[in-house]
N, CA, C and O atoms as CSV, one atom per row, in Angstrom:
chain,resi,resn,atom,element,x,y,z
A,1,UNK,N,N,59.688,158.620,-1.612
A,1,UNK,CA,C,60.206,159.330,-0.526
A,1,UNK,C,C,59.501,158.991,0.776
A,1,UNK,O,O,60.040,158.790,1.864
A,2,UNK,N,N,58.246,158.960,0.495
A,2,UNK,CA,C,57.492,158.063,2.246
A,2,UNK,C,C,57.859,157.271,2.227
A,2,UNK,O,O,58.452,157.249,3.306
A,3,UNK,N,N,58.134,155.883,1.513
A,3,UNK,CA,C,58.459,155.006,1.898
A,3,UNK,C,C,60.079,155.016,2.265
A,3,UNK,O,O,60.641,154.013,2.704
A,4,UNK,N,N,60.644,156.065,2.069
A,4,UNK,CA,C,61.981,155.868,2.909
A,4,UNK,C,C,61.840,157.257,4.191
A,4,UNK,O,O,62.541,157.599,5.144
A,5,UNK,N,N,61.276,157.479,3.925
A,5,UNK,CA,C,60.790,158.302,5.514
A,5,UNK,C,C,60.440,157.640,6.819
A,5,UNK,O,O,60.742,157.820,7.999
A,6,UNK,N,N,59.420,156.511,5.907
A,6,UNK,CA,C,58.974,155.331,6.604
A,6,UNK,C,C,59.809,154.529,6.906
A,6,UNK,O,O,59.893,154.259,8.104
A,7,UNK,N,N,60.503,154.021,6.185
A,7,UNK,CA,C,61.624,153.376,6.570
A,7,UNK,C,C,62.411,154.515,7.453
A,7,UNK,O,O,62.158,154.318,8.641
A,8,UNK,N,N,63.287,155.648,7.268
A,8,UNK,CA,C,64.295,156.626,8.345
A,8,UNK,C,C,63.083,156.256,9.760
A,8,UNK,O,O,63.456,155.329,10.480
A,9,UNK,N,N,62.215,156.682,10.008
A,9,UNK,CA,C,61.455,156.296,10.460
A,9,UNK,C,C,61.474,155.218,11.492
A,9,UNK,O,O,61.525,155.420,12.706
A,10,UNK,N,N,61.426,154.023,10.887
A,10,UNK,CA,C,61.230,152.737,11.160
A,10,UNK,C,C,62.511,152.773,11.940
A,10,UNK,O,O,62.623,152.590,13.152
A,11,UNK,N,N,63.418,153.021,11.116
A,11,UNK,CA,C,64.871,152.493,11.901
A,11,UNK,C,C,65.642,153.371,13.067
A,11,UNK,O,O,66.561,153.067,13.827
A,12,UNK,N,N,64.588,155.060,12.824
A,12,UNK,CA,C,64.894,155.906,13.959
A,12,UNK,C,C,64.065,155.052,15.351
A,12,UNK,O,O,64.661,155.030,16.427
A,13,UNK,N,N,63.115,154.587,15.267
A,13,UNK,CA,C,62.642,153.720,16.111
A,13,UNK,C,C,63.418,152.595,16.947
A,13,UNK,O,O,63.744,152.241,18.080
A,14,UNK,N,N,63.498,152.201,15.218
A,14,UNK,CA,C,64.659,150.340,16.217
A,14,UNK,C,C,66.077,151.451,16.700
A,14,UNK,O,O,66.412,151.222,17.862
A,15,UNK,N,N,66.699,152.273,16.199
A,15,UNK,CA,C,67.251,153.179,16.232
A,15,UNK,C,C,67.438,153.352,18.138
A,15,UNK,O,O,68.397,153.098,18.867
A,16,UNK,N,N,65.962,153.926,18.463
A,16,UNK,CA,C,65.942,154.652,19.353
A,16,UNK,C,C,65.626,153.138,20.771
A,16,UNK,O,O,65.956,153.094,21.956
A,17,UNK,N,N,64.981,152.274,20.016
A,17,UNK,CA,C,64.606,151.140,20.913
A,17,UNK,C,C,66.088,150.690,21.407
A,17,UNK,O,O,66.282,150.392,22.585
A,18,UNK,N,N,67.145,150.658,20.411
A,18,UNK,CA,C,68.376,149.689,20.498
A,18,UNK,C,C,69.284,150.872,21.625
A,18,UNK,O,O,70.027,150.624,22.575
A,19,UNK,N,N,69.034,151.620,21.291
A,19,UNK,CA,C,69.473,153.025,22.379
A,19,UNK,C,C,68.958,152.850,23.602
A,19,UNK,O,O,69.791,152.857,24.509
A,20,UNK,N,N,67.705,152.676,23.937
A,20,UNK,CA,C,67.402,152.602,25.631
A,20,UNK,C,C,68.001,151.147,25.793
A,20,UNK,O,O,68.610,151.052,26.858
A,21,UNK,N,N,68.002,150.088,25.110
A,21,UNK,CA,C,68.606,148.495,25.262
A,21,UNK,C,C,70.130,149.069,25.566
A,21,UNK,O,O,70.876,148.645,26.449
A,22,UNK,N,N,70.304,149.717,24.995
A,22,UNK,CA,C,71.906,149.853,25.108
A,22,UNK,C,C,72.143,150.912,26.770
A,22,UNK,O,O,72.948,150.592,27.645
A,23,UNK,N,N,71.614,151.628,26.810
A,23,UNK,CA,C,71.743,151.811,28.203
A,23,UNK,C,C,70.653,151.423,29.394
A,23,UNK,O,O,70.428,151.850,30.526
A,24,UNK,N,N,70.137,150.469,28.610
A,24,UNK,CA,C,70.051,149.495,29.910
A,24,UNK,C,C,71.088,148.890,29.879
A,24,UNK,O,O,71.855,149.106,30.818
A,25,UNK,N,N,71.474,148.014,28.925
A,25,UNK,CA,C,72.656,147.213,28.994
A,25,UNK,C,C,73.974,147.876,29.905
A,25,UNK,O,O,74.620,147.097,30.605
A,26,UNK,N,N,74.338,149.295,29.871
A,26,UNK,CA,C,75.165,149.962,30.381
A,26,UNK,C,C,74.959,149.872,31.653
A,26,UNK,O,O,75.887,149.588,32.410
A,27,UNK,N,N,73.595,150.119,32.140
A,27,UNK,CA,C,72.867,150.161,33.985
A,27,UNK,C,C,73.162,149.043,34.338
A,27,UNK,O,O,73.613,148.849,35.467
A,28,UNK,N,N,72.957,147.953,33.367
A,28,UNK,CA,C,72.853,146.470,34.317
A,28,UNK,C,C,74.218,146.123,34.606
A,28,UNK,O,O,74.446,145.361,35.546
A,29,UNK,N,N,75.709,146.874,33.492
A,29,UNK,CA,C,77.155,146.243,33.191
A,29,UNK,C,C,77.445,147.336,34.543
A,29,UNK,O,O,78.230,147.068,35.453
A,30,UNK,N,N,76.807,148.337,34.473
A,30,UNK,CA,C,77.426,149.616,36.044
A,30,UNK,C,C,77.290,148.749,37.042
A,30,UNK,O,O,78.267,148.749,37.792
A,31,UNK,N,N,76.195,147.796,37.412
A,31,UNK,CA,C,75.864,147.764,38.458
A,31,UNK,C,C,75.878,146.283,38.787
A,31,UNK,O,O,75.549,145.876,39.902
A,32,UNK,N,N,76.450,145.096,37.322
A,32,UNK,CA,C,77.209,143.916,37.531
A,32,UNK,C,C,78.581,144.516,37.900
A,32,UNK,O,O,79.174,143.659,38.554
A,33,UNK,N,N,79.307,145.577,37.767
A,33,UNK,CA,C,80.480,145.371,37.719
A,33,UNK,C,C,80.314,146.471,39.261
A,33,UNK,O,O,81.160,146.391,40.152
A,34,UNK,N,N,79.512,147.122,39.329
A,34,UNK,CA,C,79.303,148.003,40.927
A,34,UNK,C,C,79.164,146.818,42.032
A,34,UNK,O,O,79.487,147.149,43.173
A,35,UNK,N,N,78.781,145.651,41.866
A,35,UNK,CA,C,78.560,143.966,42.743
A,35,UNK,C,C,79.453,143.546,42.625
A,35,UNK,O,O,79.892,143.017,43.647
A,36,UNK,N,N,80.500,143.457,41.136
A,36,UNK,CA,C,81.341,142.343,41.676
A,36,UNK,C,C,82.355,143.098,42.396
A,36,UNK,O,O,83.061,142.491,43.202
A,37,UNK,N,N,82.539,144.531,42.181
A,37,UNK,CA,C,83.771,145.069,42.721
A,37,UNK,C,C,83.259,144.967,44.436
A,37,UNK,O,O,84.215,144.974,45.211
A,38,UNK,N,N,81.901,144.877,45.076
A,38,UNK,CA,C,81.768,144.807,45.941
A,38,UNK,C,C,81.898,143.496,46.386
A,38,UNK,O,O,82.239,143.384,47.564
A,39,UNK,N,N,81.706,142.425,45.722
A,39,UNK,CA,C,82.016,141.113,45.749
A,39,UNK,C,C,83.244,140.879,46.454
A,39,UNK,O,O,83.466,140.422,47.575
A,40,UNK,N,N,84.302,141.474,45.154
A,40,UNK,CA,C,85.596,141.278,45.601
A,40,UNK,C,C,86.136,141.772,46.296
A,40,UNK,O,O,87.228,141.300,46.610
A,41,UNK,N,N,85.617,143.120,46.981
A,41,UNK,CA,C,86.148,143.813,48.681
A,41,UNK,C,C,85.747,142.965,49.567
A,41,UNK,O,O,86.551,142.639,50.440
A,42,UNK,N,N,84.640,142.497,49.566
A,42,UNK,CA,C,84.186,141.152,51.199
A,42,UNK,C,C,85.174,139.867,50.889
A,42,UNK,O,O,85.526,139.118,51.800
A,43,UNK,N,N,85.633,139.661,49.386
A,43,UNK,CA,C,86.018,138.619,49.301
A,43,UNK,C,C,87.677,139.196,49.989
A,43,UNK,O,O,88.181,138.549,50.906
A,44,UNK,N,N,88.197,140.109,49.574
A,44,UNK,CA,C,89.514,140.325,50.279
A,44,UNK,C,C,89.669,140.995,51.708
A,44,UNK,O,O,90.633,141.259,52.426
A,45,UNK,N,N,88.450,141.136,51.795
A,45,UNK,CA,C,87.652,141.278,53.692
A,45,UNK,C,C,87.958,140.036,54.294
A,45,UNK,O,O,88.613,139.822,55.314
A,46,UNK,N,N,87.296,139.106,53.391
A,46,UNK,CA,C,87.715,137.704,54.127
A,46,UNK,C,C,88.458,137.155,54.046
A,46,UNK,O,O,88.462,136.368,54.992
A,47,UNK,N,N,89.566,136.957,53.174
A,47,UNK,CA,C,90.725,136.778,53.700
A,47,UNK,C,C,91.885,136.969,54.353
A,47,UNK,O,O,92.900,136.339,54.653
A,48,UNK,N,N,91.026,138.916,54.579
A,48,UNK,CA,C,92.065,138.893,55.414
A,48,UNK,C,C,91.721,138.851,57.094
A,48,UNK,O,O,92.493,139.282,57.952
A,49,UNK,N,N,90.665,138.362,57.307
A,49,UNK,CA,C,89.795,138.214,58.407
A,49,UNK,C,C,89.942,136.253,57.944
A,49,UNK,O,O,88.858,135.755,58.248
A,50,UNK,N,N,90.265,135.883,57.745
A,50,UNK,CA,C,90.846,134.594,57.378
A,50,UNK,C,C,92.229,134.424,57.611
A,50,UNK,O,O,92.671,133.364,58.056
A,51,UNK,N,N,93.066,135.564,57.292
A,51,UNK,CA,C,94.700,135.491,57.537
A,51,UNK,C,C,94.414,136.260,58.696
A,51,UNK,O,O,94.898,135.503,59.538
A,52,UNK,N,N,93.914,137.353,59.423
A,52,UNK,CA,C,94.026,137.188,60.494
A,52,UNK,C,C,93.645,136.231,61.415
A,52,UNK,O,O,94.450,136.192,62.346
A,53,UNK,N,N,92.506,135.248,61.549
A,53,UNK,CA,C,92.274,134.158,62.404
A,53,UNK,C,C,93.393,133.293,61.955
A,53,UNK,O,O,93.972,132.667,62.843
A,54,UNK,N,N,93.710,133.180,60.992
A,54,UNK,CA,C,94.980,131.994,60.971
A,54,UNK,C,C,96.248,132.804,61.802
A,54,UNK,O,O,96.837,132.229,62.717
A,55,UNK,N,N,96.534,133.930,61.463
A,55,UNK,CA,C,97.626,134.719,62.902
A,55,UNK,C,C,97.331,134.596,63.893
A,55,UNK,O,O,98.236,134.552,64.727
A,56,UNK,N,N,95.717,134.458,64.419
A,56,UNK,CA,C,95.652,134.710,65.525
A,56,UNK,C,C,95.583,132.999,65.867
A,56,UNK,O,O,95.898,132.674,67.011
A,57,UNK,N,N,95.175,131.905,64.889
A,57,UNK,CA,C,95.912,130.543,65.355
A,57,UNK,C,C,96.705,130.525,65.712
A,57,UNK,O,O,96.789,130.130,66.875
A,58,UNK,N,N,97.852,130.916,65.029
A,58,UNK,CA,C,99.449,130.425,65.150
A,58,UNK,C,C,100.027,131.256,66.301
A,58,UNK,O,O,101.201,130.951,66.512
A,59,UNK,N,N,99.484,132.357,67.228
A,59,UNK,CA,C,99.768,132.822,67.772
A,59,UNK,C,C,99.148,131.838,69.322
A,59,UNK,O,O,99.670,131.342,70.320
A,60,UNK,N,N,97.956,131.946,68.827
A,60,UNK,CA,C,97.520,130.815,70.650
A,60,UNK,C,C,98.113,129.940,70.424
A,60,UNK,O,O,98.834,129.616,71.367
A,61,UNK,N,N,98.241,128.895,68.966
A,61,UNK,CA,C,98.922,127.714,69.120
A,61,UNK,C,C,100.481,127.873,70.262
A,61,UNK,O,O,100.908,127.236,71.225
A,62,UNK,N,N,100.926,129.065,69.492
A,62,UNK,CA,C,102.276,128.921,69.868
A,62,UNK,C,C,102.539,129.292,71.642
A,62,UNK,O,O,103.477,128.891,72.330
A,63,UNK,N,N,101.628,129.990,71.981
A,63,UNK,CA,C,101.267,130.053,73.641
A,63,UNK,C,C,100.894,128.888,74.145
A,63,UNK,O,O,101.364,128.575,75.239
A,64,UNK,N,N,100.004,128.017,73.494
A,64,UNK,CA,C,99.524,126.971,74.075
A,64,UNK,C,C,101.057,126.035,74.515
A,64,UNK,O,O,101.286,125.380,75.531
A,65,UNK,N,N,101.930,126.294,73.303
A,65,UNK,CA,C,103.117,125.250,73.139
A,65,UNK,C,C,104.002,125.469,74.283
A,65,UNK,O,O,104.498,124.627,75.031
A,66,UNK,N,N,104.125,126.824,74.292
A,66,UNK,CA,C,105.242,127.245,75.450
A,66,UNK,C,C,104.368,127.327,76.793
A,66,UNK,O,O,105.101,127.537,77.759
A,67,UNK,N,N,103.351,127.248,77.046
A,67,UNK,CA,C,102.362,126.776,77.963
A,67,UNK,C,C,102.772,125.374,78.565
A,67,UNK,O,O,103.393,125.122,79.598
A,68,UNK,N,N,102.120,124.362,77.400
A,68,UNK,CA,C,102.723,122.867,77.467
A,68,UNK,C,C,103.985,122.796,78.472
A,68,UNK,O,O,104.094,122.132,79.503
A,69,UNK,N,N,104.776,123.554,77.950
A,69,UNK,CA,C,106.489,123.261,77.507
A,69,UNK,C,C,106.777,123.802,79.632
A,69,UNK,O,O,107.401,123.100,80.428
A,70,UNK,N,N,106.170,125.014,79.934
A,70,UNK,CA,C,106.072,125.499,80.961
A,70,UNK,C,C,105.144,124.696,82.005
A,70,UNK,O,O,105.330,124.984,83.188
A,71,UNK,N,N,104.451,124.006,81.798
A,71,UNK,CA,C,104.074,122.641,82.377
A,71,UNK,C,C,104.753,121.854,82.512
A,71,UNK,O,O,105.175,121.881,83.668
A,72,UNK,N,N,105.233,120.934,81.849
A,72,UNK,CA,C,105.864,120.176,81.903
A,72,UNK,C,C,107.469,120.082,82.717
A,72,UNK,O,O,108.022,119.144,83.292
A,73,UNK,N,N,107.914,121.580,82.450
A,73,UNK,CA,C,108.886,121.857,83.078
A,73,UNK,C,C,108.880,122.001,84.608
A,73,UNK,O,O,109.683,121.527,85.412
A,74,UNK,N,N,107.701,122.824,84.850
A,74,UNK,CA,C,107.244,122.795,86.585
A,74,UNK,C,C,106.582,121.237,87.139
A,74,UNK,O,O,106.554,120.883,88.318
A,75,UNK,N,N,106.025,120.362,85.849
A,75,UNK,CA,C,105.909,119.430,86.602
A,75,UNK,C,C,106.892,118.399,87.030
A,75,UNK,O,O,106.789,117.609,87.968
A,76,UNK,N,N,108.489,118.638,85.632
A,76,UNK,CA,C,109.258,117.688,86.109
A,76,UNK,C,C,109.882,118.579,87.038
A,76,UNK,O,O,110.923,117.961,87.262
A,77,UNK,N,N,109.945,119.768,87.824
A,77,UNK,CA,C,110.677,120.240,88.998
A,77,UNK,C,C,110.239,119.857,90.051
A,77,UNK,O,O,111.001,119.761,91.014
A,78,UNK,N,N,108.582,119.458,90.184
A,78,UNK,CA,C,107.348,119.012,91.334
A,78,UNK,C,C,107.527,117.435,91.513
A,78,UNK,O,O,107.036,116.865,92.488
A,79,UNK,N,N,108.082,116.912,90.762
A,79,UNK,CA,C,108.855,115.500,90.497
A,79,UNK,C,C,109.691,115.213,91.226
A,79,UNK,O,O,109.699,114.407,92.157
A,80,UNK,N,N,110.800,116.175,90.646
A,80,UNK,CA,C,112.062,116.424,92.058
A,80,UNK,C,C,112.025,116.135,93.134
A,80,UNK,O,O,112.338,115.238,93.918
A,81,UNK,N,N,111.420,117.390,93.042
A,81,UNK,CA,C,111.393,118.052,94.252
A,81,UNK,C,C,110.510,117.023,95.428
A,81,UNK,O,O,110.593,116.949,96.654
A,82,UNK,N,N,109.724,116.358,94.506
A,82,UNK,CA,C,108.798,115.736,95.727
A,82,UNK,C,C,109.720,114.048,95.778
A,82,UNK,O,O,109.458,113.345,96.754
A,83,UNK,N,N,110.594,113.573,94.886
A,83,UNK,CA,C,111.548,112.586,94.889
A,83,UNK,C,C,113.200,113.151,95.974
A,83,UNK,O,O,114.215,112.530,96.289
A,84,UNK,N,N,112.829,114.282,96.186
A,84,UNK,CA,C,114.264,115.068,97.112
A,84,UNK,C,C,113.562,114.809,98.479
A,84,UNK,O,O,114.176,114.334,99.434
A,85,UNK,N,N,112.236,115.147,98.523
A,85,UNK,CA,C,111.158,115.000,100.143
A,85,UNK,C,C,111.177,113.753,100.248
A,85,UNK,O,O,111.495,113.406,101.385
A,86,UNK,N,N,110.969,112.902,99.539
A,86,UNK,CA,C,110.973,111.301,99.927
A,86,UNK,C,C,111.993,110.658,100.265
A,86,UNK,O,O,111.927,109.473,100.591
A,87,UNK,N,N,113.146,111.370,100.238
A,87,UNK,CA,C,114.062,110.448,100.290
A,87,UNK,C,C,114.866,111.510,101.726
A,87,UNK,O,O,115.384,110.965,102.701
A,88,UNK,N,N,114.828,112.441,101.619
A,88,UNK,CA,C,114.923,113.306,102.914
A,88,UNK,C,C,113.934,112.690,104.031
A,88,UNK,O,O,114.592,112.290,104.991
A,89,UNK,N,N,112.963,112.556,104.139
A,89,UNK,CA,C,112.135,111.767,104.694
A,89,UNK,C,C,112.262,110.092,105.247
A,89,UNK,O,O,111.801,109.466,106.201
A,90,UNK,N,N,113.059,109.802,104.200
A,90,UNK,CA,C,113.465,108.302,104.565
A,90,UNK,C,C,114.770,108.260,104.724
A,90,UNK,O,O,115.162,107.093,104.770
A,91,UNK,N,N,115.716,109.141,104.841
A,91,UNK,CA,C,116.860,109.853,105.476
A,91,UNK,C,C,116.628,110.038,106.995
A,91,UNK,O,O,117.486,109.745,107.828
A,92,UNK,N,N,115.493,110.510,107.279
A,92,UNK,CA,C,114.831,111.143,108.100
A,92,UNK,C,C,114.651,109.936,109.486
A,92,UNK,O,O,115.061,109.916,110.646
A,93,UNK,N,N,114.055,109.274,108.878
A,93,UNK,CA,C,113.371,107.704,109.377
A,93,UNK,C,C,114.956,107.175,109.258
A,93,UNK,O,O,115.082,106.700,110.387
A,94,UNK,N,N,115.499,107.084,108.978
A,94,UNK,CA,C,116.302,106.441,109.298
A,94,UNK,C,C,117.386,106.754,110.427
A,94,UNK,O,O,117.944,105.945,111.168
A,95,UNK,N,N,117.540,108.169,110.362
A,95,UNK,CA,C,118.226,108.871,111.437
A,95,UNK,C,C,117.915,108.665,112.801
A,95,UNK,O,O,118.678,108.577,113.763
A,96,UNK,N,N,116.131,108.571,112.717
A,96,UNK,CA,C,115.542,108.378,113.940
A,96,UNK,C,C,115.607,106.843,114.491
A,96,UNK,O,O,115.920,106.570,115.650
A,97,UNK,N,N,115.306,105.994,113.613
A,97,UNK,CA,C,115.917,104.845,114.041
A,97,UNK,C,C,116.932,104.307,114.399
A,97,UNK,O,O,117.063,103.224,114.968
A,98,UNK,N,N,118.269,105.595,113.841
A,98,UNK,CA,C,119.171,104.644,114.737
A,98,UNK,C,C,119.761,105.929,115.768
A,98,UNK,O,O,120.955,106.111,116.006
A,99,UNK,N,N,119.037,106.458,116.112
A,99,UNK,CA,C,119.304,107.391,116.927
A,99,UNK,C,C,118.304,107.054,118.293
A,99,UNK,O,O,118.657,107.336,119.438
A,100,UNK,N,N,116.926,106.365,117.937
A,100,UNK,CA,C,116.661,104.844,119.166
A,100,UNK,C,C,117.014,104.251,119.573
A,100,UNK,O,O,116.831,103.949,120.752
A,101,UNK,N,N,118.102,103.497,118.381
A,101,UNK,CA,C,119.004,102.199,118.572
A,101,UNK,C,C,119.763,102.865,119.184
A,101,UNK,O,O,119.821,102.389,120.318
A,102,UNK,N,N,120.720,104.146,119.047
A,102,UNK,CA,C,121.896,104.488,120.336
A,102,UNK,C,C,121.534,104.812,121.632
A,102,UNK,O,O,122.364,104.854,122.539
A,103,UNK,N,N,119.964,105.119,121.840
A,103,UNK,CA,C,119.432,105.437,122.915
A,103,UNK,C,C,119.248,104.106,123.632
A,103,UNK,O,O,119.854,103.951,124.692
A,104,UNK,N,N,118.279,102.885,123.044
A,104,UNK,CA,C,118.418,101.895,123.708
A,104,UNK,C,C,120.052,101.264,124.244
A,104,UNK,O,O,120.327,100.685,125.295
A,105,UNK,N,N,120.893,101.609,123.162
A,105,UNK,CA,C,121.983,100.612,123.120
A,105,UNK,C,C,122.546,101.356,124.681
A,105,UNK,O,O,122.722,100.465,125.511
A,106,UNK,N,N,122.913,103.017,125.337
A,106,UNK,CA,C,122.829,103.396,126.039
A,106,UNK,C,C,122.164,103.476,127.204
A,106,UNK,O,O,122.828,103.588,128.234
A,107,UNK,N,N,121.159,103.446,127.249
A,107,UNK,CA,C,120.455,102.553,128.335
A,107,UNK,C,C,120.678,101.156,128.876
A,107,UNK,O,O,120.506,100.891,130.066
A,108,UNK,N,N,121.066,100.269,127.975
A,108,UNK,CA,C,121.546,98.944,127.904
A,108,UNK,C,C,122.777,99.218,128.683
A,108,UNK,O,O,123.017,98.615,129.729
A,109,UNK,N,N,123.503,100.058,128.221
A,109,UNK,CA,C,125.275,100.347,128.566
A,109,UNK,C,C,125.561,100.672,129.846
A,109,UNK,O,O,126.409,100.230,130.622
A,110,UNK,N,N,124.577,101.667,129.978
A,110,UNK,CA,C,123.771,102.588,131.249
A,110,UNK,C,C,123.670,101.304,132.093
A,110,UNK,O,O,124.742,100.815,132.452
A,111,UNK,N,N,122.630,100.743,132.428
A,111,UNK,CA,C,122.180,99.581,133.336
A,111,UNK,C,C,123.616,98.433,133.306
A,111,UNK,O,O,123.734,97.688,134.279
A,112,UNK,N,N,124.388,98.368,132.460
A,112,UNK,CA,C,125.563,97.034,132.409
A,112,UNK,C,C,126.710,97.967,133.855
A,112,UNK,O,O,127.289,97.656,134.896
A,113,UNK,N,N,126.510,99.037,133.111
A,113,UNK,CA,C,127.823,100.126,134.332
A,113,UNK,C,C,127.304,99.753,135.389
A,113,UNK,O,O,128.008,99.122,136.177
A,114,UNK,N,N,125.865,100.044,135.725
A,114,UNK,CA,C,125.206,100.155,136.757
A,114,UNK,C,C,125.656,98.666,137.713
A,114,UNK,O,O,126.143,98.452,138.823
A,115,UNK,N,N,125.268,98.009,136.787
A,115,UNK,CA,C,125.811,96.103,137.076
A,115,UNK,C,C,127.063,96.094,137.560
A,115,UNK,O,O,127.581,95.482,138.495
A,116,UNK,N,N,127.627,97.170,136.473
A,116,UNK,CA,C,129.005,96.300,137.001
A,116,UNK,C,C,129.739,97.128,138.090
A,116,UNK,O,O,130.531,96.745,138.952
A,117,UNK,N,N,129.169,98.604,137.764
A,117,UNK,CA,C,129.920,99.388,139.051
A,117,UNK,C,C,129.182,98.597,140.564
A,117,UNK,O,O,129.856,98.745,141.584
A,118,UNK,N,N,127.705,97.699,140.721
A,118,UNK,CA,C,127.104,96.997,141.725
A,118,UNK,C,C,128.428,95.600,142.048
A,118,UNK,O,O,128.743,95.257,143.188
A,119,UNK,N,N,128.874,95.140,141.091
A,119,UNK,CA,C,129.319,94.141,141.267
A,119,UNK,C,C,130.817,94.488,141.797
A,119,UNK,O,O,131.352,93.902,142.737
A,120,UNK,N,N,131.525,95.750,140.885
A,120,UNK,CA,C,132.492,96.240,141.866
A,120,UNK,C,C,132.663,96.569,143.058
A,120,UNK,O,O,133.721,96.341,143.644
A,121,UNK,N,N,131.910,97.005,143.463
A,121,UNK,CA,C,131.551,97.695,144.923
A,121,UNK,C,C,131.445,96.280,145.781
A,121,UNK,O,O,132.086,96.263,146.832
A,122,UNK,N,N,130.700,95.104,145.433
A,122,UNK,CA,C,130.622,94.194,145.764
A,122,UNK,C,C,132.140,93.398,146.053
A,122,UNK,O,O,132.569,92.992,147.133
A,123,UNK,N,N,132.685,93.341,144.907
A,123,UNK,CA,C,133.924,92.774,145.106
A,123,UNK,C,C,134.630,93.283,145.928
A,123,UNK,O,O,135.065,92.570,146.831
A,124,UNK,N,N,134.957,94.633,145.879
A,124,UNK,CA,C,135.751,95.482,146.496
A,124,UNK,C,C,135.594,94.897,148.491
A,124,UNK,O,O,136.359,94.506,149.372
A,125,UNK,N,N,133.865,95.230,148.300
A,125,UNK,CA,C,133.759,94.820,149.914
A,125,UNK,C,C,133.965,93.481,150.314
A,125,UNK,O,O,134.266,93.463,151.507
A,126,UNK,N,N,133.927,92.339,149.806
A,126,UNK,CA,C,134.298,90.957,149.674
A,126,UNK,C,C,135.919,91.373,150.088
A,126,UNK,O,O,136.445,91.271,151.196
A,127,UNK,N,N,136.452,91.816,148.959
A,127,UNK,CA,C,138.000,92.056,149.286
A,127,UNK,C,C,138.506,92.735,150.518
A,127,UNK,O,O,139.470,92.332,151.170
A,128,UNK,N,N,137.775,93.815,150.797
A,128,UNK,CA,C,138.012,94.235,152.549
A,128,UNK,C,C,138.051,93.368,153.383
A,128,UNK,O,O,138.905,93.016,154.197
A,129,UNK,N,N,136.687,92.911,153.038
A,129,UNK,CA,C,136.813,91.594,154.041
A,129,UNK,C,C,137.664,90.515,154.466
A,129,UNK,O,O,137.956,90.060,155.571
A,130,UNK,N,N,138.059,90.164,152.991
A,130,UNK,CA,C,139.277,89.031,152.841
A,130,UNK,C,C,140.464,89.239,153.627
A,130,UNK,O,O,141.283,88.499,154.171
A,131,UNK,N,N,140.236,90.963,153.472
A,131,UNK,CA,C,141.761,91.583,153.678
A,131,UNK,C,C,141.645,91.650,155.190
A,131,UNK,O,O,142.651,91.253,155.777
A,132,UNK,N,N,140.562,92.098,156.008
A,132,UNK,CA,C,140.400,92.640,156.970
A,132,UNK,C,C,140.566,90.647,157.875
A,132,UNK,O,O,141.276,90.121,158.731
A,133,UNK,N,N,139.546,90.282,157.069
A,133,UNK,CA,C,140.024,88.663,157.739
A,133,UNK,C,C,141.229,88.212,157.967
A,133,UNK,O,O,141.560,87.911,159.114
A,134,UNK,N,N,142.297,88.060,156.645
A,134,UNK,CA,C,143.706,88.147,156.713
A,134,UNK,C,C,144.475,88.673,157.571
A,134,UNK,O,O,145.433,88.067,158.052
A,135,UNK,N,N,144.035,90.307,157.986
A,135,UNK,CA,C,145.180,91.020,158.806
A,135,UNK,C,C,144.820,90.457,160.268
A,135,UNK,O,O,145.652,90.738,161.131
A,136,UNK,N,N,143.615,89.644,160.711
A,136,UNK,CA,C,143.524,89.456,161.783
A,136,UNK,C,C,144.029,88.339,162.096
A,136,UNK,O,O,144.786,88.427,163.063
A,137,UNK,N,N,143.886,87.041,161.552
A,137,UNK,CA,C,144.632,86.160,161.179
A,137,UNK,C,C,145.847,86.607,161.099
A,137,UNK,O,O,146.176,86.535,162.283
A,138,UNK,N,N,146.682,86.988,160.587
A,138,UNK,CA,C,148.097,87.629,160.684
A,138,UNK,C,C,148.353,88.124,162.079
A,138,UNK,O,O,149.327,87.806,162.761
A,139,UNK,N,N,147.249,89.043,162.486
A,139,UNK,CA,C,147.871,89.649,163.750
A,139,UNK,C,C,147.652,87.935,164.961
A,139,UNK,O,O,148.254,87.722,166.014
A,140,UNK,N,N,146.742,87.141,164.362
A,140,UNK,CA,C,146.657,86.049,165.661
A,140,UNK,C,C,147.842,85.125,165.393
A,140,UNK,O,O,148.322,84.412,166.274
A,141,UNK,N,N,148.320,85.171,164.068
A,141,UNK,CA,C,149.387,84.072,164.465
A,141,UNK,C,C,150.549,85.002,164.687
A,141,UNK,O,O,151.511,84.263,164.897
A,142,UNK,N,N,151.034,86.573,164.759
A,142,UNK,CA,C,151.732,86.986,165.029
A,142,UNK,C,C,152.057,87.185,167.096
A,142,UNK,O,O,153.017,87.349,167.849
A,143,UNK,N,N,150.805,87.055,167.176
A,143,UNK,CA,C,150.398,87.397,168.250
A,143,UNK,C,C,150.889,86.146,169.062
A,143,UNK,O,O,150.673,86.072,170.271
């Protein structure tokens, strides 16, 4: 009977040893599985702090695009617009040049009248003369 006392004994021991092993084992499985569940909240923290920076990519991307797109559009209007000034401008220049040319050509026209209304006046008095010579002559051989 001692020797199975000794033995109840013995094995209330390993008994009681395998009992604190076993809740240790329980503390360490609480508190592997108390980590990973915390594990896996940062891990779905970060993705979604991962899917939000990827929203918040696709969102500047897509500003940047219609940005671009709004560039490009004001620069081909600044294009135009500055190909509408150049040529208004050389519209411009050209108007004035020949709006010189009618000024000289008028002045030219101007001074020819001038000539020729000088040369009329000229003739005219030549012709008095002729005439005035004539009628006297007329009156001497009438006379």
């Amino acid at each position: 009977m001692k020797k199975a006392e000794v033995k109840i004994a013995k094995y209330e021991a390993i008994l009681g040893d395998e009992e604190k092993a076993r809740q240790e084992a329980e503390k360490a499985c609480k508190k592997a599985l108390h980590e990973r569940d915390k594990l896996v909240k940062e891990l779905d923290e970060e993705k979604n702090a991962g899917s939000n920076f990827q929203d918040r990519y696709n969102k500047i991307n897509a500003q940047k695009q219609e940005l671009e797109a709004q560039y490009n559009d004001l620069s081909n209007r600044i294009q135009s617009e500055e190909d509408a000034k150049n040529q208004i401008q050389t519209q411009l220049r050209k108007a004035q040049q020949e709006q010189a040319n009618a000024k000289k050509d008028m002045e030219a026209n101007g001074k020819s009248l001038e000539k020729l209304d000088a040369d009329k006046a000229a003739k005219e008095a030549q012709i008095k003369r002729g005439l005035a010579c004539c009628q006297r002559k007329k009156n001497e051989i009438l006379c």
